[in-house]
BAVEXGU-70432 format. One line per field, with one value per residue (C-alpha): z, y, x; residue number from 1. Coordinates in pm, 1 decimal. Last residue first. Layout:
pz <- Z/...;
py <- Y/...;
px <- X/...;
nr <- NUM/...;
//
This chain:
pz <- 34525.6/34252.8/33959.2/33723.9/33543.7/33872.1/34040.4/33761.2/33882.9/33664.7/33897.8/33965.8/33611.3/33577.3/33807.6/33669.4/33336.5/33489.2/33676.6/33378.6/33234.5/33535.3/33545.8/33836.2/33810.3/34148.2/34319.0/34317.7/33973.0/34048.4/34386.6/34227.6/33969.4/34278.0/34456.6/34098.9/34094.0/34490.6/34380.6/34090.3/34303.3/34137.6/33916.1/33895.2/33721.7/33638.1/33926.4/34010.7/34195.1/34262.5/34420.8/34326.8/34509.0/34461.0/34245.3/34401.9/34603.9/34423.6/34288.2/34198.4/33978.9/33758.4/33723.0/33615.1/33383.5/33229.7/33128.5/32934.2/32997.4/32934.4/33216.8/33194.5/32837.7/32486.3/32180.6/31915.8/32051.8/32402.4/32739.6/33020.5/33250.7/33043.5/32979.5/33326.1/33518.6/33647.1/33953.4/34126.2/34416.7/34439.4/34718.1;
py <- 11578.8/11579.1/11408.4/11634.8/11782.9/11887.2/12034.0/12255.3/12571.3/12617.4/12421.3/12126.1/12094.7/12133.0/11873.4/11622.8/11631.8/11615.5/11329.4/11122.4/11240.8/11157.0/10739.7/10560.0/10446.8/10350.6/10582.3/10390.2/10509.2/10843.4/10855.8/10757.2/11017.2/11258.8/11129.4/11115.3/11517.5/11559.4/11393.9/11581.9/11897.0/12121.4/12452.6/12798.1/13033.4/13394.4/13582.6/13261.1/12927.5/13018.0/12656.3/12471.7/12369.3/12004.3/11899.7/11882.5/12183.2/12416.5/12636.2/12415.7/12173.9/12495.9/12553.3/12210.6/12218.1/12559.9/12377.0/12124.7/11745.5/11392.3/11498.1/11418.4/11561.0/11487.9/11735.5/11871.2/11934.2/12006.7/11823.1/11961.3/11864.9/11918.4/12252.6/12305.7/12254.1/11963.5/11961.0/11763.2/11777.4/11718.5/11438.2;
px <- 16871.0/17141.3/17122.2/17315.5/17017.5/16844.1/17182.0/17173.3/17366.8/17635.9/17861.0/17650.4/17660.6/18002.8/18045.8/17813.1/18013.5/18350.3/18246.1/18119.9/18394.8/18647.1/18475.7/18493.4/18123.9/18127.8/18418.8/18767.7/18921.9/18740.9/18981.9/19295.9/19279.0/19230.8/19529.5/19776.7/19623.6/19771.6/20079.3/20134.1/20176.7/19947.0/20040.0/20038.5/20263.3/20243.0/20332.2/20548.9/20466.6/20120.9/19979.9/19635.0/19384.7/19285.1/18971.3/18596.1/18641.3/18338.7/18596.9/18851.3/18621.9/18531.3/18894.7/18964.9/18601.8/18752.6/19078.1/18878.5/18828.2/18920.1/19214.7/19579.4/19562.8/19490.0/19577.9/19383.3/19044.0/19188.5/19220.4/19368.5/19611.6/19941.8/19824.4/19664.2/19989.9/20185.0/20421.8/20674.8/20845.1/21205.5/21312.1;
nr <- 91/90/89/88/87/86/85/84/83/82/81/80/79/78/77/76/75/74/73/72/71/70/69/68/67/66/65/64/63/62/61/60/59/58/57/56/55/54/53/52/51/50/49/48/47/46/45/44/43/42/41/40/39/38/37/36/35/34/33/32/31/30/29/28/27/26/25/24/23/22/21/20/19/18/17/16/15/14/13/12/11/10/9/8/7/6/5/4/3/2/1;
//
């Protein structure tokens, strides 16, 4: 069986083009750093990408959380991120 991947451009959301993700390429990375989204893997010197199983896992996981919505999510974890735990209803 061939693993697949996807990478941040097909991921990512932009003004002019929808992606995996209602949300921008700096929210991904942002997720990454404080663990809420899946590491990724360096395929090449300048390639790095997820296994689409571990992103089709996380999808699956905000589907199942209350509220089960990734913008919501995305929204509370770049908060969280940048520091305002206050703002993003955190205790």
């Amino acid at each position: 069986m061939t693993r697949r991947y996807i990478r941040i451009g097909q991921l990512a959301s932009t003004p002019t083009r929808e992606g995996m993700l209602p949300v921008s390429a700096p929210t991904i990375w942002r997720w990454v750093k404080i663990g809420k989204f899946p590491q990724p893997l360096k395929l090449g010197p300048q390639t790095t990408a997820w296994p689409l199983e571990a992103v089709e896992q996380f999808l699956q996981a905000c589907a199942t959380q209350p509220g089960g919505d990734t913008t919501s999510a995305a929204t509370k974890a770049s908060l969280v991120a940048r520091g305002d735990r206050k703002a993003a209803g955190a205790a």
